[in-house]
C-alpha positions in Angstrom: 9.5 2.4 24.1 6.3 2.8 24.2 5.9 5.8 21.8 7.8 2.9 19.1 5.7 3.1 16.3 4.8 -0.5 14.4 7.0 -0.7 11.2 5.5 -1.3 8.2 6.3 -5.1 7.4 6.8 -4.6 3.4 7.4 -7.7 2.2 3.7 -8.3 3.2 2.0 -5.5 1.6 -0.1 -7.3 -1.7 2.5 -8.6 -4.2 5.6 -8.0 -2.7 6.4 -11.6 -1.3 5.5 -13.0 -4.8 7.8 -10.4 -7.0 10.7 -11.1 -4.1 10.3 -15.0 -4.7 10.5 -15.0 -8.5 13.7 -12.2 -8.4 15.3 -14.3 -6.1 14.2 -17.8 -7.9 15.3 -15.8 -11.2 11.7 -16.9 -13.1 10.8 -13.9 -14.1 11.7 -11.5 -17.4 12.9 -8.1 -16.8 9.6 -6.4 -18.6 7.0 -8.8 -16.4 8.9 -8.1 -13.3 9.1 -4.3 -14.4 5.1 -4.6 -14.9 4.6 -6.3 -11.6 6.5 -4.1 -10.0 4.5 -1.1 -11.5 1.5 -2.7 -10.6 2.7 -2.9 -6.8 3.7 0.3 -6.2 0.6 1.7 -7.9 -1.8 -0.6 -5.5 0.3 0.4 -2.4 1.6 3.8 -2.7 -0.4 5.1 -5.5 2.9 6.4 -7.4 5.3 5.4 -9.0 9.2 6.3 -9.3 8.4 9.0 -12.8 6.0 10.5 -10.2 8.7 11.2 -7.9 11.0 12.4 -10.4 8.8 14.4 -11.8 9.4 16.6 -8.7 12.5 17.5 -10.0 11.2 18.2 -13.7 12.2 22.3 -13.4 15.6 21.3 -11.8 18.4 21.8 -14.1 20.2 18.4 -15.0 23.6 19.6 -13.3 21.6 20.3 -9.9 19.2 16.9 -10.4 21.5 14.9 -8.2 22.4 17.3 -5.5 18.8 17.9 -5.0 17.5 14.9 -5.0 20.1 13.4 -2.6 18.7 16.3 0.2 15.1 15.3 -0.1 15.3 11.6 0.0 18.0 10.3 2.2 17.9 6.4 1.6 19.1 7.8 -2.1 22.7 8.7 -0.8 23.2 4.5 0.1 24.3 1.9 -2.3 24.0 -0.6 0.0 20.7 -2.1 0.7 21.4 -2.5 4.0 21.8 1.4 4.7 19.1 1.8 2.5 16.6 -0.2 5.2 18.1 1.5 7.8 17.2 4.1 6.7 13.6 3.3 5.5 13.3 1.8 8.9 13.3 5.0 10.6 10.6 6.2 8.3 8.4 3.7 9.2 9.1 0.9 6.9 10.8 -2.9 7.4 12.5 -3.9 4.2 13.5 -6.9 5.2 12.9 -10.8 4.6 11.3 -12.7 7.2 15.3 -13.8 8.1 16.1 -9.8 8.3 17.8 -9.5 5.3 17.6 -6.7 3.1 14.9 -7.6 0.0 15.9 -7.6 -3.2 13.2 -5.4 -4.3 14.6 -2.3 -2.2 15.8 -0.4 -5.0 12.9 -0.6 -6.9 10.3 0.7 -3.9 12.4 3.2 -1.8 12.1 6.0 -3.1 8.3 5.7 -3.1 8.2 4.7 0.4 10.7 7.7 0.9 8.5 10.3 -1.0 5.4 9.2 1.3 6.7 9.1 4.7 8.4 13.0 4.2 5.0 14.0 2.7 5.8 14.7 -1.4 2.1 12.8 -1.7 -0.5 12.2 0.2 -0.3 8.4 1.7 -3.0 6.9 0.1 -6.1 6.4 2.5 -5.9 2.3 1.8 -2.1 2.3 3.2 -3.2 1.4 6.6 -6.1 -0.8 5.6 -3.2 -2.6 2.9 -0.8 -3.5 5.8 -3.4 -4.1 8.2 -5.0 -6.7 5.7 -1.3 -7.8 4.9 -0.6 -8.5 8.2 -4.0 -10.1 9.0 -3.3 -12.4 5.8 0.0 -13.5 7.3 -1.3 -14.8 10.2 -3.5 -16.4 8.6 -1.0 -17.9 6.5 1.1 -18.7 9.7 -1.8 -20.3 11.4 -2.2 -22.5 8.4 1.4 -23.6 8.0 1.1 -24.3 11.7 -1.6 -26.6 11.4 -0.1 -28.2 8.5 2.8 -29.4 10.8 1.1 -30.5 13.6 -0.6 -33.4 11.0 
């Protein structure tokens, strides 16, 4: 137990909580949330998911599946449930703060994927982002808590 590694929380990396709330409120267009989503990945991850693919640019189309299902694992699952299980043991929590899956999963899990088995280089911020995310959330958390005890 003690060798457990701290998950990464990722609903509370910079953005995320926001884009979950307006998919789940169902506020947001399909080209913002695209854009917003963009945005995200880029200020966590430094990629996004063209980067990835663009691993498999010299792979002919009738291998593209096959090969991309034996690097990145969480790709085999439909279900966003197996697909957090599976980010989970990479390192990374995709779930709400009630433990359900986020609805964002799709969009972010192959990026996750690609940096945890090493395709890029994490960028160096990664740690300082959920560090500062977490940090932020207990702030938050304090707040709230004060906010009820009035």
């Amino acid at each position: 137990m003690g060798d457990q590694v701290a998950l990464k929380k990722f609903v509370r990396m910079p953005g995320i909580q926001s884009i979950e709330d307006k998919k789940r409120l169902g506020t947001i267009n399909s080209s913002t949330f695209e854009i917003l989503c963009y945005d995200a990945s880029m200020n966590i991850f430094g990629i996004w998911v063209s980067d990835v693919q663009d691993l498999f640019k010299d792979v002919p189309d009738e291998d593209f599946v096959k090969e991309v299902l034996t690097k990145f694992h969480c790709e085999r699952f439909s279900d966003p449930e197996d697909k957090v299980a599976c980010l989970r043991e990479l390192g990374w929590d995709f779930t709400d703060d009630y433990g359900k899956p986020l609805l964002v999963t799709n969009l972010f899990c192959l990026q996750a994927e690609a940096i945890a088995r090493g395709y890029f280089a994490a960028p160096a911020n990664l740690h300082e982002v959920s560090a500062e995310s977490w940090g932020s959330a207990l702030e938050a958390e304090a707040r709230n808590f004060k906010r009820q005890k009035r």
